[in-house]
C-alpha positions in Angstrom: -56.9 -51.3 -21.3 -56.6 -52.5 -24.8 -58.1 -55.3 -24.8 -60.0 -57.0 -27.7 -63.8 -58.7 -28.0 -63.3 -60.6 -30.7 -62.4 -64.5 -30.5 -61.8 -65.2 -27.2 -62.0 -69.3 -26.8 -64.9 -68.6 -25.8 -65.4 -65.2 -25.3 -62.9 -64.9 -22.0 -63.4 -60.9 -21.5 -66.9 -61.1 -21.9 -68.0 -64.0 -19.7 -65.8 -62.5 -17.0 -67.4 -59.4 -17.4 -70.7 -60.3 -17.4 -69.9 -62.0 -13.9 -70.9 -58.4 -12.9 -68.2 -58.7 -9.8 -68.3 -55.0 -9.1 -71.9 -55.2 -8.4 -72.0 -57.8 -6.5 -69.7 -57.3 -3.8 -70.3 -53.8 -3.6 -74.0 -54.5 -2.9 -73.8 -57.2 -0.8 -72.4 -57.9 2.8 -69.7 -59.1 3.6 -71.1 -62.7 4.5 -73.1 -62.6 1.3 -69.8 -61.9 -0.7 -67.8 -65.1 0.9 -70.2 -67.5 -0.8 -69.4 -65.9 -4.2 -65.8 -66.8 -3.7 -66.8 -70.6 -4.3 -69.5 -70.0 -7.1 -68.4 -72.6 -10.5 -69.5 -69.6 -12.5 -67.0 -67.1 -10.8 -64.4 -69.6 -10.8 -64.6 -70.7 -14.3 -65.2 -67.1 -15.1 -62.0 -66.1 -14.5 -60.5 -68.9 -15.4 -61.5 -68.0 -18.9 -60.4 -64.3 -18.3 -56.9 -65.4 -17.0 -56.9 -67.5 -20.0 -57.7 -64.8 -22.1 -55.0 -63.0 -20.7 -52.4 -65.4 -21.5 -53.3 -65.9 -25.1 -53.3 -62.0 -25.9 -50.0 -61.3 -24.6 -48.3 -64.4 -24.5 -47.3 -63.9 -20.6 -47.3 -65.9 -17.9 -50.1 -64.6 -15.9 -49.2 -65.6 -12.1 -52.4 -64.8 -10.1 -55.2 -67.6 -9.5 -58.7 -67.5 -9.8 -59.0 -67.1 -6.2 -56.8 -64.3 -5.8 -58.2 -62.3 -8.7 -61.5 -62.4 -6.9 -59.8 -61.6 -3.3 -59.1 -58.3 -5.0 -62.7 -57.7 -4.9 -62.8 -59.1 -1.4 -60.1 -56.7 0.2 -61.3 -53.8 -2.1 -64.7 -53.7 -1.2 -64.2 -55.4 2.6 -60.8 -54.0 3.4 -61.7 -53.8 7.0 -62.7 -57.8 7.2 -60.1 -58.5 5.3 -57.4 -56.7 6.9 -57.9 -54.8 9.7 -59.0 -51.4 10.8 -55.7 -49.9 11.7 -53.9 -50.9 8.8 -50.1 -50.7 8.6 -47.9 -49.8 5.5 -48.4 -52.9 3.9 -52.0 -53.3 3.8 -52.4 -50.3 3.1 -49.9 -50.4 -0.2 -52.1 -54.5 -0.6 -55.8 -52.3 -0.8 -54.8 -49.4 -3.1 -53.1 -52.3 -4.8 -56.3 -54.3 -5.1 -58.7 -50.7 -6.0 -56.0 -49.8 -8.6 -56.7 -53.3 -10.3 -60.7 -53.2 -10.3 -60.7 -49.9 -11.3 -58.7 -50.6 -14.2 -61.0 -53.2 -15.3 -64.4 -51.3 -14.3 -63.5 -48.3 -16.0 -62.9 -50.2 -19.1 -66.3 -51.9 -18.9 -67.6 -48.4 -18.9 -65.3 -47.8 -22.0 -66.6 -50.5 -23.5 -70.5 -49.8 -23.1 -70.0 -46.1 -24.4 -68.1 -47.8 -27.1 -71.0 -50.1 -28.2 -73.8 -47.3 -27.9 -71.6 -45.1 -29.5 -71.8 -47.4 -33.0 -75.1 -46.2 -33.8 -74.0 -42.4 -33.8 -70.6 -43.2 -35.1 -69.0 -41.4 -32.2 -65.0 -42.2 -31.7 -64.1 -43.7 -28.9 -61.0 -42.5 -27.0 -58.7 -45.8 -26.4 -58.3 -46.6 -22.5 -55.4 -45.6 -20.8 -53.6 -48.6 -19.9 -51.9 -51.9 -22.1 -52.8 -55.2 -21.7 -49.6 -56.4 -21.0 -49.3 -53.6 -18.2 -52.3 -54.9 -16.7 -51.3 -58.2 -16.2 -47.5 -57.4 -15.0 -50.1 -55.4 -12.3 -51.8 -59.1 -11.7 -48.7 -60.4 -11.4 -47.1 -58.2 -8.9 -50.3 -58.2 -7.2 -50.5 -61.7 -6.6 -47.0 -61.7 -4.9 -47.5 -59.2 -2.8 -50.6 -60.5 -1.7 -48.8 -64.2 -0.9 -46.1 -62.7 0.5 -48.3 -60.0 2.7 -49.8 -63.7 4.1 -46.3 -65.3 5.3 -45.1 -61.9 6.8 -41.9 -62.5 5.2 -40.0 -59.1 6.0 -36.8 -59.9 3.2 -39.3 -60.9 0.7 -41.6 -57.8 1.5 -38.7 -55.9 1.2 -37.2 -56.9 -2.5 -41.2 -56.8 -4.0 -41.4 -53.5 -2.8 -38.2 -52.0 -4.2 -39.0 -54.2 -7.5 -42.2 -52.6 -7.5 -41.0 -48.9 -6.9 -38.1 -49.6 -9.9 -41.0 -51.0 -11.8 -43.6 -48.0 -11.1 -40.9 -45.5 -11.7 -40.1 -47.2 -15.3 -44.0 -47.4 -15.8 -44.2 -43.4 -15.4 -41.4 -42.1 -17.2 -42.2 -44.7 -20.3 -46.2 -43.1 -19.9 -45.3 -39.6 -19.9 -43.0 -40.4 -22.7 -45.8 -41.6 -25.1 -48.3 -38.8 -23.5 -45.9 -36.4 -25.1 -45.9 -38.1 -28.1 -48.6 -37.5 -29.0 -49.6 -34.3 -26.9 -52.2 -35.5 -24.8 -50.0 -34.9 -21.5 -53.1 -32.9 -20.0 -55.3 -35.8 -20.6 -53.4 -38.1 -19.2 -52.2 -36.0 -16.5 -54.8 -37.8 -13.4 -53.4 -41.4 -14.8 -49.8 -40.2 -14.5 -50.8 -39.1 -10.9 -52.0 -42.2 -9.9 -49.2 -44.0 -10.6 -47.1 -41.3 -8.8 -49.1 -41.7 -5.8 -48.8 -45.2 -6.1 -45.2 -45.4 -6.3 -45.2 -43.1 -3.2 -47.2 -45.4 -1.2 -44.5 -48.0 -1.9 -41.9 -45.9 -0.8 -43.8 -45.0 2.5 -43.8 -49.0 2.7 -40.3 -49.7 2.4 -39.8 -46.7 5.4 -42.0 -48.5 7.4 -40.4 -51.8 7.0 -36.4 -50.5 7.2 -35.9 -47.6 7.7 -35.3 -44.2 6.0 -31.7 -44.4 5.6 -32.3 -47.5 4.0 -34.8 -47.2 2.0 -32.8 -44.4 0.2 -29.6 -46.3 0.1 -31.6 -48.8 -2.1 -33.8 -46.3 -3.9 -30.2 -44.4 -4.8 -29.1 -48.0 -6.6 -32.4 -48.7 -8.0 -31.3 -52.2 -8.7 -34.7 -54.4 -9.4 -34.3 -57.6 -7.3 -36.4 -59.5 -8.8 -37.9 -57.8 -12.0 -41.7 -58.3 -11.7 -42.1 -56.7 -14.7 -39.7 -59.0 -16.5 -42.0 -61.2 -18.9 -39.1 -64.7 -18.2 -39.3 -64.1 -14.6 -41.9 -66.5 -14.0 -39.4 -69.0 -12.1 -38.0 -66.3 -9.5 -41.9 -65.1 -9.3 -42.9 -68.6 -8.2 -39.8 -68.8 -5.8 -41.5 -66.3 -3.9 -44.4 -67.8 -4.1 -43.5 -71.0 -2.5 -41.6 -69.8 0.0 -44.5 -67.1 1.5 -46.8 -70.5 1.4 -44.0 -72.4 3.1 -43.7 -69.3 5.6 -47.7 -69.3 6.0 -47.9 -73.4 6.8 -45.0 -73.4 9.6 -46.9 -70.4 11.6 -49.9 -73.0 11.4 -48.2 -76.2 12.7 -48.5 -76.6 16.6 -46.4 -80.0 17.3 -47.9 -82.8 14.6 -50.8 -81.0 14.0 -51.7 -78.0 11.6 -54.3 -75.4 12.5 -56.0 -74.2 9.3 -56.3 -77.6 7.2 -56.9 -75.9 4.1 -53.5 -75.2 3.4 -53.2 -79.0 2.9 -56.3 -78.2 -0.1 -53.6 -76.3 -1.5 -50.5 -78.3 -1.4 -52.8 -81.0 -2.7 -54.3 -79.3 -5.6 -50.4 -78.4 -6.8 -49.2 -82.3 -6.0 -52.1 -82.6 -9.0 -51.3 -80.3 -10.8 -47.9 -81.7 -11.2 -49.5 -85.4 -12.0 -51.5 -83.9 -15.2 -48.6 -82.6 -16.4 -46.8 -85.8 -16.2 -49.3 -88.1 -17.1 -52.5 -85.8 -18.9 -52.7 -89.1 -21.4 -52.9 -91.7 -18.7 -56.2 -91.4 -16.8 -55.5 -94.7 -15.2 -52.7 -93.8 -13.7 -53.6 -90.2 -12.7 -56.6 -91.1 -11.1 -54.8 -93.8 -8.6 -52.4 -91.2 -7.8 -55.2 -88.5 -7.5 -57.1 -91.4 -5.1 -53.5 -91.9 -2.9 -53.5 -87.8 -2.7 -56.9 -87.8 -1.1 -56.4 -90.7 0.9 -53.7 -88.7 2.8 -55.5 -85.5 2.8 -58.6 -87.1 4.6 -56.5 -89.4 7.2 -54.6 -85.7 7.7 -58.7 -84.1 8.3 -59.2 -87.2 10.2 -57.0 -87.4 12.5 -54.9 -84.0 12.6 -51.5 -85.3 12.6 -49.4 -83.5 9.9 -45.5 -84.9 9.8 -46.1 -88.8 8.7 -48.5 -87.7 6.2 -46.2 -85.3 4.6 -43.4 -87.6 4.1 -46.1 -89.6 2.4 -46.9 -86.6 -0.2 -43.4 -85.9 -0.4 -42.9 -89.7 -1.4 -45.5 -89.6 -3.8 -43.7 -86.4 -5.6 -40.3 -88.1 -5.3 -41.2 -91.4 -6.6 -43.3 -90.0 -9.8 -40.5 -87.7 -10.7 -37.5 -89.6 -10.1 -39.1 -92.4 -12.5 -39.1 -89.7 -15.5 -35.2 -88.1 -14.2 -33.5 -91.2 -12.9 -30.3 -89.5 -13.1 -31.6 -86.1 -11.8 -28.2 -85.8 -8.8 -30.5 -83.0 -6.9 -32.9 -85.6 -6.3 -30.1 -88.5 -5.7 -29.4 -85.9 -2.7 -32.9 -86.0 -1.4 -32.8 -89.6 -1.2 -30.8 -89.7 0.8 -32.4 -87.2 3.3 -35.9 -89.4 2.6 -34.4 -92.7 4.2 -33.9 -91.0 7.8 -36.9 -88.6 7.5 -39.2 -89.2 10.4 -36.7 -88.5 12.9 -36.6 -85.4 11.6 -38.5 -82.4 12.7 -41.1 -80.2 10.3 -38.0 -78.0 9.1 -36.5 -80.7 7.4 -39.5 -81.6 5.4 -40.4 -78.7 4.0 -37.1 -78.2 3.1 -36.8 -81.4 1.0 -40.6 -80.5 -0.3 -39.0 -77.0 -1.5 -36.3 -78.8 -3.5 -38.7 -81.6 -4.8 -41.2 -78.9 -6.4 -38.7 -77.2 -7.4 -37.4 -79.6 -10.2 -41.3 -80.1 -10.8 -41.1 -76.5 -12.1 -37.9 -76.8 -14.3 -38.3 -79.8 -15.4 -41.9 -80.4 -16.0 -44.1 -77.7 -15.7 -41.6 -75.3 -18.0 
């Protein structure tokens, strides 16, 4: 990966790699390892290498914090993580995952030849793999992982044809430049791992439809969504919210949710939306953050899910509707809001799809 040491703000790649990740999960259990999933210095850590990322290739890099250190999780504690057994797709999620670290430990090992290698003036062979490559990998990675969670099968289906269209680009554009510059030999166990790769994601789409199919849409070879794309962060985060969507209806049993820490998450994005809006008014973005909690905690409190919603969902309404009065979309939801709590759990997250939604066009882009 071609990545650069030099002015990182500050230093992204090499405070990220002096985290030391591959060590310490592979040398720890797996209890040990769940702790370092919360660590400030693994978080901020790759922050600053997602950051990094960013600024290098001018991409949007989709994947969190979190998830970039659940690779490390399902690579190294595949079993935990997934199961024993493992079906087509988490199968296609853990070579996914070991493809990614490997990427980035190899180049560590690249890296330290490199800098022992200045004393005796030996040349350094580049590594194998762009950065922008790597972080349309990230990318795809992060949605198949999110939508792995909601056990969407449509959406499974279109990331794994996009990622077989992708993959097959990927190789024929790789042997391409191997020939280029006549190092196809070299390159040859590189070019094989992406072959295998893109046969594991064909063994996936079998599983999931069928072999008829799967060859009908491999024979078209029309990318659905275009991971790979660098503008296709607003179909990416489509996906994105609807696996979460998918994931929070399988935990809601009558007005209660089972796993609370999906609220965590739909608070931390209600926030994120409020910096955007108001990063210059800390008055006013700390009452909101106050109201956010509020709900949150009476949700932890008590358990009951739907009232508290609609009281989120007012928060995002209100806020935005003050900066795009004559938004129509959200004149629409208005008028869904006024009879909302005779409405059942469908019908919220519905209106909390559309909401978040024009918080991505219109404030976040």
């Amino acid at each position: 990966m071609n990545i650069h040491v030099k002015n990182s703000k500050p230093n992204g790649i090499e405070t990220f790699l002096a985290l030391d990740l591959y060590n310490k999960f592979s040398n720890n259990t797996f209890n040990q390892v769940i702790y370092f999933m919360g660590y400030t210095e693994n978080i901020q850590g790759c922050t600053l290498f997602l950051k990094y990322l960013q600024e290098e290739t001018n991409m949007d890099v989709m994947i969190t914090e979190r998830e970039l250190l659940s690779l490390y999780m399902i690579c190294f504690f595949h079993n935990d993580v997934l199961s024993t057994n493992k079906n087509e797709t988490e199968s296609l999620l853990y070579e996914k995952c070991k493809e990614l670290i490997t990427i980035i430990e190899e180049y560590t090992q690249n890296l330290n030849t490199y800098n022992e290698s200045k004393k005796t003036k030996i040349p350094l062979l580049k590594p194998t793999l762009e950065i922008k490559t790597y972080v349309k990998k990230l990318n795809t990675c992060s949605i198949l992982f999110n939508v792995w969670k909601s056990k969407d099968l449509e959406s499974q289906k279109d990331i794994y044809l996009s990622m077989y269209v992708d993959y097959s680009e990927e190789i024929d554009t790789f042997i391409q430049k191997a020939k280029d510059i006549h190092k196809l030999d070299y390159y040859k166990k590189y070019i094989q791992t992406l072959m295998d790769m893109k046969q594991k994601i064909k063994n996936c789409l079998v599983q999931l439809i069928g072999e008829k199919e799967c060859e009908d849409l491999l024979q078209d070879k029309t990318n659905p969504i275009g991971i790979f794309n660098t503008d296709s962060k607003h179909v990416i985060t489509q996906y994105v919210h609807e696996a979460y969507w998918n994931i929070f209806k399988n935990n809601v049993e009558g007005d209660t949710i089972q796993n609370k820490d999906i609220i965590n998450d739909l608070a931390v994005t209600i926030k994120t939306y409020m910096k955007h809006m108001y990063e210059h008014n800390t008055e006013k973005l700390n009452s909101i953050y106050s109201q956010i909690d509020f709900i949150v905690n009476a949700i932890y409190q008590n358990c009951t899910i739907k009232e508290n919603l609609i009281d989120l969902l007012y928060i995002l309404y209100n806020e935005l509707i003050f900066f795009s009065p004559t938004n129509k979309i959200l004149t629409k939801v208005e008028e869904k809001l006024e009879n909302l709590k005779d409405k059942d759990i469908d019908v919220v997250i519905y209106l909390f799809k559309i909401v978040m939604n024009e918080y991505d066009k219109n404030i976040i882009q």
